[in-house]
N, C-alpha and C positions, 0 to 999 in steps of 0.2 A: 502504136503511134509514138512518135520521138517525143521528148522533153522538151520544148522550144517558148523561148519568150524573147521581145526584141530588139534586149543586149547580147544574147549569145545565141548565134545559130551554129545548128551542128557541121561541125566541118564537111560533109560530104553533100551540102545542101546546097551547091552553087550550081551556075545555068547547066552547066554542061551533064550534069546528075539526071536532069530533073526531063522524066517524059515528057514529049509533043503535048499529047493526048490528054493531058489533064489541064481543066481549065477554073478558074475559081468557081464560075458557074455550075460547075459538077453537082446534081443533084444530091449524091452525097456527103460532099463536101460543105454543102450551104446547110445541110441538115446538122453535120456535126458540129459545125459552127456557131449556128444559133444556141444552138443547147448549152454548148460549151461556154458562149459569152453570156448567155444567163443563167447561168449558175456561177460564174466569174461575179458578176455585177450584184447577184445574191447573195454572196460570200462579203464582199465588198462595200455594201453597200451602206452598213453603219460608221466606218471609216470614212465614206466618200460624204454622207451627210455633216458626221464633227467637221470640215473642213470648207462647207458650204458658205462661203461669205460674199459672193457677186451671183448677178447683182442685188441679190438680198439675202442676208441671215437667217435664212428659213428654215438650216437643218434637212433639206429633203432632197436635193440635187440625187445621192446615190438610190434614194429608197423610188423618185422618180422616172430617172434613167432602167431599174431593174425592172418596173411596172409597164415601161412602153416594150421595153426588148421583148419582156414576157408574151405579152400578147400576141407578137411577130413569131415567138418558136412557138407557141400554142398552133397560130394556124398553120406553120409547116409542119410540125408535129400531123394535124387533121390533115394535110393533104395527102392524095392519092399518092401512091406510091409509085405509081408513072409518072406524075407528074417533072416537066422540064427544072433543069436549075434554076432559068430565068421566072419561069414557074411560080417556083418556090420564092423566091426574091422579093417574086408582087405582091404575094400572098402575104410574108414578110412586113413589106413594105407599107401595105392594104393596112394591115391588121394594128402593126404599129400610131401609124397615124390615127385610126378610131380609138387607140386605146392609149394616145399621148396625155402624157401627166408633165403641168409642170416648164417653164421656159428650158429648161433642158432635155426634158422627153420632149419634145415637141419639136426643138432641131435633129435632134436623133431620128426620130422619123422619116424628115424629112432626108438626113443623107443616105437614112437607108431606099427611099424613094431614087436616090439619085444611080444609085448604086443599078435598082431594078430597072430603069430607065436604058442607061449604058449595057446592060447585059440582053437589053432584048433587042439592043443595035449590034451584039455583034459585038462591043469592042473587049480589049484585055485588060489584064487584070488594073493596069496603069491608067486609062481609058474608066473602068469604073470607079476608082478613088477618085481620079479629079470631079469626074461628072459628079459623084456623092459629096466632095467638099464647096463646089459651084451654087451646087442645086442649096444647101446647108447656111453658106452666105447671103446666098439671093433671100432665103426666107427671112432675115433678121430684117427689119426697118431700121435699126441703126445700130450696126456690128461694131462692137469692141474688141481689140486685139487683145492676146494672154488668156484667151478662151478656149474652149470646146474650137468654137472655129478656128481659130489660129493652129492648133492642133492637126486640125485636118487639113486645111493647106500644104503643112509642114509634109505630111504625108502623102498627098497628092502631091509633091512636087517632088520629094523622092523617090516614090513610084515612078513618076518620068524618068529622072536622070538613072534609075535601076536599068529602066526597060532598054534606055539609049544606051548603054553599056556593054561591054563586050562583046561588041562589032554589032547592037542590035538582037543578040540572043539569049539575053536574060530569060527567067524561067519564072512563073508564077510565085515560085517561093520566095525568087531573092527579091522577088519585085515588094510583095508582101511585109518580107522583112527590113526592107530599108523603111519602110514606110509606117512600121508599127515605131522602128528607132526613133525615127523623124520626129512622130509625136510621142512619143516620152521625153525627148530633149525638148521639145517644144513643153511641156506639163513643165519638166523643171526649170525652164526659164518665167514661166506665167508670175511666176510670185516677184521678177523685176519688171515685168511690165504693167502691173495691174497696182496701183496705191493700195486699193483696199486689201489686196493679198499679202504687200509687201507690209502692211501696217498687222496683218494678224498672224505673218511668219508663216501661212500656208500655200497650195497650192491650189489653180484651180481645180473644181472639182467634179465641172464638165469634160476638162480635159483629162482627166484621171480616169472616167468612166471610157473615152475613147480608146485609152490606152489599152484598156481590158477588153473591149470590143476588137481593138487589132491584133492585140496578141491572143486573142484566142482563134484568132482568123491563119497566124502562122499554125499555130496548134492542128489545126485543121490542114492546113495545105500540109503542112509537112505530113500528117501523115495519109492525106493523097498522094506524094511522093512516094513516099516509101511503100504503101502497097500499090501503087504501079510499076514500082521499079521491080517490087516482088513478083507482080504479075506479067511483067515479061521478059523476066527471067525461066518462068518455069511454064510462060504461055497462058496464064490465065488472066482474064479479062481485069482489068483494075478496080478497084471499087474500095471506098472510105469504111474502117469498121467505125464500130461504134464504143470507144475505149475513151469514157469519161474521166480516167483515172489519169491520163495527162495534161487536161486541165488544173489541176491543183496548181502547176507552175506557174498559171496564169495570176498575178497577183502582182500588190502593190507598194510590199514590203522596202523596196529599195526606195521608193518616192515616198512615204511616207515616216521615214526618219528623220528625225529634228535638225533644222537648217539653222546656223548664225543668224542673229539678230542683226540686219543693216544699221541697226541704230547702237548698239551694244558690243559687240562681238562677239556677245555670250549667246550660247546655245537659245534658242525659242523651240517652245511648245510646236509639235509637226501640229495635230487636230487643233485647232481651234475653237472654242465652243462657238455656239449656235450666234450667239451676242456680242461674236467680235467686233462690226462692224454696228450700230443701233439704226435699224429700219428707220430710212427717211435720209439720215444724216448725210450721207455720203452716198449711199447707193442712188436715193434719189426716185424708189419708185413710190408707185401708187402703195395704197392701202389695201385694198381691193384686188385679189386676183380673181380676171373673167378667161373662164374658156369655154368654148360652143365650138363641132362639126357642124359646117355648114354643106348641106348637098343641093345642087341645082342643076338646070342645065345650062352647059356651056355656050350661051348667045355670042358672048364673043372670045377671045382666047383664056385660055383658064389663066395664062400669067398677068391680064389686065383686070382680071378678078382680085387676085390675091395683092397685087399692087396695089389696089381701090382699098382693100380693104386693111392693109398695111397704114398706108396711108391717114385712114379715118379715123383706125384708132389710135395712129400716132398724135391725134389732135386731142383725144381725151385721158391718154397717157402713156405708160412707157414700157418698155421690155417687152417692145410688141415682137410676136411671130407669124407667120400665117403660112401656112405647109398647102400642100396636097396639088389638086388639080384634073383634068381631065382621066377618067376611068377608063376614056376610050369605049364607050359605050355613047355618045352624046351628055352626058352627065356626070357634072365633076364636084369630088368631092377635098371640102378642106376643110383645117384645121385651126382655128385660130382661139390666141391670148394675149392677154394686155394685163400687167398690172396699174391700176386706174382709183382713181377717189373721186371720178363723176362713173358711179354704176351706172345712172338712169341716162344718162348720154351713150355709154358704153353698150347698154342692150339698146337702146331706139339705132344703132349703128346696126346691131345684130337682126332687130328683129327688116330693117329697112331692106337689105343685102338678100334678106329669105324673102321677099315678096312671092320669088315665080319659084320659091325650092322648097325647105324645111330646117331646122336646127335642130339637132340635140345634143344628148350629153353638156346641157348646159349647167357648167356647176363655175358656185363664189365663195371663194373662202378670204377668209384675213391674214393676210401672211405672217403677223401677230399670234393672233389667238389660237393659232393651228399649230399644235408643235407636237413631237413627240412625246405619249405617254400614257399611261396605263390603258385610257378609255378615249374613243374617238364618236363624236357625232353624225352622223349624216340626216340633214333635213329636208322634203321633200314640199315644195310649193307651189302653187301658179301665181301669187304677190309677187312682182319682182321688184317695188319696193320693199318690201320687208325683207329679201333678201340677204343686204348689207346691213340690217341689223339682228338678223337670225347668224348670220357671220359672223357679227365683233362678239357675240356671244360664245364666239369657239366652236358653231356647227361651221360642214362643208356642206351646201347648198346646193341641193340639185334644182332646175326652175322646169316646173311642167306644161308651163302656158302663161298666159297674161301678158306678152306679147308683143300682140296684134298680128301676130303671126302663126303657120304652124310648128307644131312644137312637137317630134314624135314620140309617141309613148316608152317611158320608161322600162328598161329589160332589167333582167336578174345582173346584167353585165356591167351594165350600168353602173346599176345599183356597187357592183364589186369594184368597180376598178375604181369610185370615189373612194369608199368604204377603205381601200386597200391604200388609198393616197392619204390620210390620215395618219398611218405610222403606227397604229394604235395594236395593243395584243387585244382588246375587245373593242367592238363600237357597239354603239347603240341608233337606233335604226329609228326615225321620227315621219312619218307620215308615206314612211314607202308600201308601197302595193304588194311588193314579190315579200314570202317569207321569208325568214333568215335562213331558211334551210338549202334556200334556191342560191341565197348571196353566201353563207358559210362556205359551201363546198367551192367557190370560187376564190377562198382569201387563203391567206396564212394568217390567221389569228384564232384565235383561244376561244374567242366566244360573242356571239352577235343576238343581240337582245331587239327585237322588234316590238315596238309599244306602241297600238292604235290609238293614231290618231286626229279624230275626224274633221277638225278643224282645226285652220293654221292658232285661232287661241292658243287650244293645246299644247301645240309645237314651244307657242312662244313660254305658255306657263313651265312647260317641262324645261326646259332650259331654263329658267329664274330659278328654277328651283334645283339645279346645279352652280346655280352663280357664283357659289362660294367655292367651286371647285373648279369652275372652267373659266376662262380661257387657259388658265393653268396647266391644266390638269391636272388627273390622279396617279399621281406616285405609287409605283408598285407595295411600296409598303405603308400605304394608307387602305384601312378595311374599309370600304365604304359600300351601302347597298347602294347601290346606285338607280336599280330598276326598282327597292322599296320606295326610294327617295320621290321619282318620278311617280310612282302609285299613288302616293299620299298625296303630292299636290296637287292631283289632276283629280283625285274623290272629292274633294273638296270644292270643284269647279262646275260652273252651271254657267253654259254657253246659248245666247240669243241671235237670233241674225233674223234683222228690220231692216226697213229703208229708212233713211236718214229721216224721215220727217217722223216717223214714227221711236226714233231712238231713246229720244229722252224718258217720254211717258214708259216704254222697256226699261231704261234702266231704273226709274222711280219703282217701280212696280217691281222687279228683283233685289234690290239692295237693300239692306236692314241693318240692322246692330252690328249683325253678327261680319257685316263684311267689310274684309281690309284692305284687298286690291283689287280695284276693276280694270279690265283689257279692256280697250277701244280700237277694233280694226277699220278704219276708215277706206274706202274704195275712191275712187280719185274724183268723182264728179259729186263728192257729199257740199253743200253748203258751208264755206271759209269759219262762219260764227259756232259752227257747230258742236267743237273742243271746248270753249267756255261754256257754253250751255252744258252738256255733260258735267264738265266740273259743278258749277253748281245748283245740280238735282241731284249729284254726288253729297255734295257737301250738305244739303237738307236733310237728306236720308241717311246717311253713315261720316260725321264730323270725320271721323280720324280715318277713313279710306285714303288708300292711295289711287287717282287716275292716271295708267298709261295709256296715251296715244299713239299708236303709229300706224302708217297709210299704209295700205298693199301695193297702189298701182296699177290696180284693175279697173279698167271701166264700170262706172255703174255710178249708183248711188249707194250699196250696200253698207251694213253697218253691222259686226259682227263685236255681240259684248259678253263676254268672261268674267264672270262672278265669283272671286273667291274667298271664301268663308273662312272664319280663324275655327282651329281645330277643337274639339271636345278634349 
């Protein structure tokens, strides 16, 4: 396979080179491609994070873009090896979408849906860029130029003017290659149209990961050229090998060298750190990142679905996306995120939309407390109030129920693809079902620590008792037990669960001398006076306790109370 990336193609790549017969869709073709663009976006992907500053500071844009592609060549990887291009595309397409991370995996997705869409109509390779940057805009509720989108436009429009060229006989390659060009000049203009890029002297870092998705797309056509053109020359059938080794050109080196300062003239930093831009300030979003697949059946168009739901949660905040759509089966499945500071608006919109369907993969993290390093949390609940405060605490939040809706049960995939959105070389693992052995073999990290635990208490005590260390996190060169850490506070814990009318005399009857903080999980239908009361049968029984309250958001009247004892 030739050397090719989207400033220099090889001279003998032009229309009149380049087989009939070969089409992007080319089963092989699409296989070497995926593989190639993720391991592109995995090489990449620490690069494309430093540089992450729209619409939020979050550090994850590369490690999340890497996370959705993956998913996509896992399931071409898994398919039949009959299987068509357009085939392999949906599969692709399918996979991406359930396994989107992140306001940028989650447009990603979506253009690769666009892409699958355009290919099982039939059109060319210029035909699937536009329809993939259409479908890519359409999902944003309110698109910003100097983006990922912008990008692809850029490219779907020079795919057009490629394919109109030379009398109409342009060749998938050159089509490819103007269009990968398109959006790399498009990536290095984003840092004048976007303030917050131009204020941190970077670039974006949606459209950066684009770039690597098209230039490994040349990567691949070129070399379905050249063994077609090898193939008949000596008469044998054409076919894409599998030669990873011309990926490495794929890369971001030339867009990632330091550009003049608009303000200065002097050189600026290319990466940016994580805090160029201070969450809130400028970007302007929520606190709260929500994202759920939602699947149902299709009553009325799936585009008046995703626009409903665009829409609702453009009401309770911002950075909204919403992908996916009819499976063509009767039953359509999507994607949606919102960064949000009304959670409990945010899920009563989620759980409303699932009446006749289902949700899952419902996870909340803080776009804050979540950041890369040494140790990552993943917490598992059916409270979907406690959620956003198991969140500011530095876990990524899976919700298993609590609702009102249903909620499908959690898989080992699940489990991995949060786990894996964390950034972390270890997580630790807080009330999930599957063992770590089930979520290990699906991550790249170092080491996954599962700690039962039976009650959301738990959840919350083991987290306070990382408090000094998270949302921060742990630094590679700090020794910390982390799973002794979490042993010791949780021996020391003695958990009750009453109805509210019975709570107080439960906690009189557990608390003594020896105890210094009591948990109080509250379910949503407990009696308003109820938090003073606990306080003081607290305050009779142990003066110097501390009482936390916080509500789960479950139906009920339950009352779930954590007793923790000071040490020997």
């Amino acid at each position: 396979m030739t050397d090719v990336d989207s400033s220099s193609r090889p001279a003998d790549s032009g229309p009149g080179s380049f087989p009939d017969g070969v089409r992007l869709e080319d089963p092989g073709l699409v296989r070497v491609w995926t593989r190639g663009a993720t391991a592109a976006l995995r090489r990449e992907r620490a690069a494309i994070d430093r540089v992450n500053v729209f619409p939020v500071a979050d550090a994850d844009t590369g490690t999340n873009l890497y996370l959705t592609l993956r998913e996509g060549d896992r399931a071409v990887a898994a398919a039949p090896a009959e299987a068509t291009g357009a085939e392999l595309l949906t599969a692709l397409a399918r996979a991406a979408l359930l396994g989107a991370r992140g306001n940028s995996g989650v447009i990603l997705s979506e253009w690769l849906r666009g892409l699958a869409v355009a290919a099982r109509r039939g059109g060319g390779a210029a035909d699937l860029l536009t329809r993939a940057a259409t479908s890519a805009r359409s999902a944003v509720a309110q698109p910003a130029e100097g983006t990922i989108l912008t990008a692809a436009d850029a490219a779907a429009a020079a795919a057009r003017a490629a394919e109109g060229s030379v009398d109409g006989d342009a060749g998938p390659l050159a089509v490819v290659s103007a269009a990968a060009a398109a959006a790399r000049s498009a990536a290095r203009a984003s840092r004048d149209e976007l303030h917050q890029l131009r204020t941190a002297g970077v670039l974006d870092a949606g459209a950066l990961g684009l770039v690597l998705v098209l230039d490994a797309l040349v990567v691949a056509t070129a070399g379905a050229a050249a063994e077609a053109t090898a193939g008949a020359m000596s008469g044998v059938a054409a076919g894409v090998s599998e030669a990873d080794g011309s990926m490495d050109s794929v890369n971001l080196d030339q867009l990632l060298e330091p550009a003049p300062s608009p303000m200065s003239g002097t050189p600026a930093v290319g990466p940016a750190a994580p805090d160029a831009v201070p969450h809130g300030a400028e970007a302007g979003a929520g606190a709260l990142e929500l994202m759920f697949v939602l699947t149902g059946p299709v009553a009325a168009t799936a585009d008046t679905v995703a626009a409903g739901l665009r829409t609702a949660l453009g009401e309770v905040g911002d950075s909204v996306v919403v992908v996916g759509g009819d499976a063509g089966t009767g039953t359509g499945v999507w994607q949606a995120h919102v960064h949000t500071d009304h959670l409990d608006r945010a899920l009563a919109i989620a759980a409303e939309v699932s009446r006749t369907g289902s949700l899952a993969q419902v996870h909340v993290r803080h776009l804050e407390a979540v950041a890369q390093h040494e140790w990552g949390v993943v917490a598992a609940t059916s409270a979907p109030a406690l959620a956003g405060a198991l969140a500011h605490a530095g876990a990524v939040v899976l919700l298993t129920g609590g609702l009102g809706s249903t909620v499908e049960a959690l898989t080992a995939d699940d489990v991995g693809r949060v786990a894996a959105s964390t950034g972390a070389r270890r997580v630790l693992l807080l009330g999930v079902p599957d063992g770590p052995a089930d979520v290990q073999k699906y991550l790249d990290v170092d080491e996954v620590i599962a700690v039962p635990t039976p009650t959301d208490v738990h959840a919350v005590v083991a987290l306070a008792a990382l408090g000094t260390l998270l949302p921060i996190g742990l630094p590679d060169e700090l020794d910390v037990d982390v799973r002794g850490t979490v042993d010791e506070a949780l021996a020391g814990l003695t958990v009750t669960s009453v109805r509210s009318d019975a709570a107080v005399e439960a906690l009189r009857a557990a608390a003594g001398p020896a105890t210094i903080v009591v948990t109080a999980l509250l379910d949503a239908q407990v009696p308003d006076g109820l938090p003073d009361l606990l306080a003081a049968a607290l305050t009779e029984r142990a003066p110097e306790a501390e009482l936390v309250v916080l509500a789960t958001g479950r139906p009920g009247d339950g009352v779930c109370l954590g007793m923790e004892e000071e040490h020997a």
